[in-house]
C-alpha positions in Angstrom: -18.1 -7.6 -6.8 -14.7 -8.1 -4.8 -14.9 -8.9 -1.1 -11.7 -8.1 -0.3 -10.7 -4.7 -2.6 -7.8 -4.4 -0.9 -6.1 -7.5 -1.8 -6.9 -7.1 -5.3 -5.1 -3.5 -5.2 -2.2 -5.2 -3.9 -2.2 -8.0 -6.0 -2.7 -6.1 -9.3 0.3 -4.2 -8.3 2.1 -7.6 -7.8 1.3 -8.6 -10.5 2.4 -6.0 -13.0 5.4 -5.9 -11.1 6.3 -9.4 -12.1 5.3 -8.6 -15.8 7.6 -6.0 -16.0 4.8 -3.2 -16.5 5.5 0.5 -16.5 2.1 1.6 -15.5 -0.9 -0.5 -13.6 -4.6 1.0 -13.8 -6.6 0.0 -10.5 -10.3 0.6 -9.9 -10.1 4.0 -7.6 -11.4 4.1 -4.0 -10.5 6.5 -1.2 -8.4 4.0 0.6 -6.5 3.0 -2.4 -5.4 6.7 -3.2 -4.7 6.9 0.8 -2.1 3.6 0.0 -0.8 5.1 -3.2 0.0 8.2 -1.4 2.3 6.4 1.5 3.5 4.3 -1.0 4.6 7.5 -3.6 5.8 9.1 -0.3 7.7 6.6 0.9 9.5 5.7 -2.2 8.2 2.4 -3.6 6.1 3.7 -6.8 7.3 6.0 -9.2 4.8 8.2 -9.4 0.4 8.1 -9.7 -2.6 9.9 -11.1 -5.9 9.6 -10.3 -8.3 9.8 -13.3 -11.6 11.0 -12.0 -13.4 9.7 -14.7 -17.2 7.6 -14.5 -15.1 4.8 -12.8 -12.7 6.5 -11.4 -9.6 5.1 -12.2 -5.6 4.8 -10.6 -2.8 4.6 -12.7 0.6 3.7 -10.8 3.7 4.6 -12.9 6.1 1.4 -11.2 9.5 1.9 -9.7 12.3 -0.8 -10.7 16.0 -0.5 -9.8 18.0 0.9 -13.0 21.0 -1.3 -13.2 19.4 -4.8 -11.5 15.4 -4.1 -13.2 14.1 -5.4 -9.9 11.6 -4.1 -8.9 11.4 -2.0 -5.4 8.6 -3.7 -3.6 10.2 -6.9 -3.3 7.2 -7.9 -1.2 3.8 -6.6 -0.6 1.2 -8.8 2.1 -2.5 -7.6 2.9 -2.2 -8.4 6.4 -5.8 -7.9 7.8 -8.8 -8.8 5.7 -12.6 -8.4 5.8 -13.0 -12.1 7.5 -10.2 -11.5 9.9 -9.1 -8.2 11.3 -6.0 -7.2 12.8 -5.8 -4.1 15.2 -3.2 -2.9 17.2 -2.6 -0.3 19.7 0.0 2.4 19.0 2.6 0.7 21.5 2.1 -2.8 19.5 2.7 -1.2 16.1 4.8 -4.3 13.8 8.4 -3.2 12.3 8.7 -4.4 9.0 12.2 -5.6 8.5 13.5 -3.7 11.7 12.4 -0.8 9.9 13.5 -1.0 6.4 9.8 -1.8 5.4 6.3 -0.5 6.0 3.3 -1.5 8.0 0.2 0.4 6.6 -2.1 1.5 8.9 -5.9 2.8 8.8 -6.5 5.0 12.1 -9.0 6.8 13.2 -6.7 10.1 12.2 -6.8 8.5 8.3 -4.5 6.0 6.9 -0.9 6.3 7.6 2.3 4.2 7.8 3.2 2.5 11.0 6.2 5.6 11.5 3.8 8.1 11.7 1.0 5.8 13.7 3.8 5.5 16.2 4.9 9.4 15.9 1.2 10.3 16.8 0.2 7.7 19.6 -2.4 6.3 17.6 -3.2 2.3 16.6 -5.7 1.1 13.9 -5.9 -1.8 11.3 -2.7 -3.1 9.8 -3.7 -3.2 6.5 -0.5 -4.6 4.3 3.4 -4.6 5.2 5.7 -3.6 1.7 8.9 -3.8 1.5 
């Protein structure tokens, strides 16, 4: 069993990216269809299903740029993990890039990115930065 199933969402995503996949399948979880969410909404993946099969499964159809073929998360850090946990109050929320990035952040009002954290007044656990 994984003790950090976070990480290796982020890192199977990294991964792919790097082989040049069109599609990665991750092992489903709330909080990783909460992530693929901000990151579909906010322009990094192409697009996602979630196949509620036995295991439950989440296929993540990959963005790349179309003339360059890089792909658009240039970067993607898990930020607070089970041994060390970083929370932050709404006023302390992190830019990412000065805003050309994404913090994202699990708050008591669900899991959100660090825009709409800030929008609402709320803090939580900064759970990865992409951009």
């Amino acid at each position: 069993m994984f003790t950090d199933p976070i990480a290796d969402y982020l890192t199977r995503i990294r991964n792919a990216q790097i082989a040049r996949h069109k599609v990665v399948e991750i092992p489903a979880s709330n909080l990783k269809r909460e992530i693929t969410r901000i990151l579909h909404e906010k322009g990094y993946i192409l697009n996602f299903k979630f196949d509620d099969g036995k295991p439950g499964v989440i296929k993540i159809a990959l963005k790349y740029n179309a003339k360059t073929k890089s792909p658009a998360i240039s970067k993607i850090d898990r930020i607070s993990s089970p041994g060390h946990r970083k929370y932050t109050g709404a006023e302390d929320l992190p830019r990412v890039l000065n805003g050309l990035g994404i913090a994202v952040v699990s708050t008591s009002k669900g899991v959100m990115s660090d825009k709409e954290a800030r929008v609402q007044g709320v803090g939580g656990e900064v759970l990865c930065y992409v951009y």
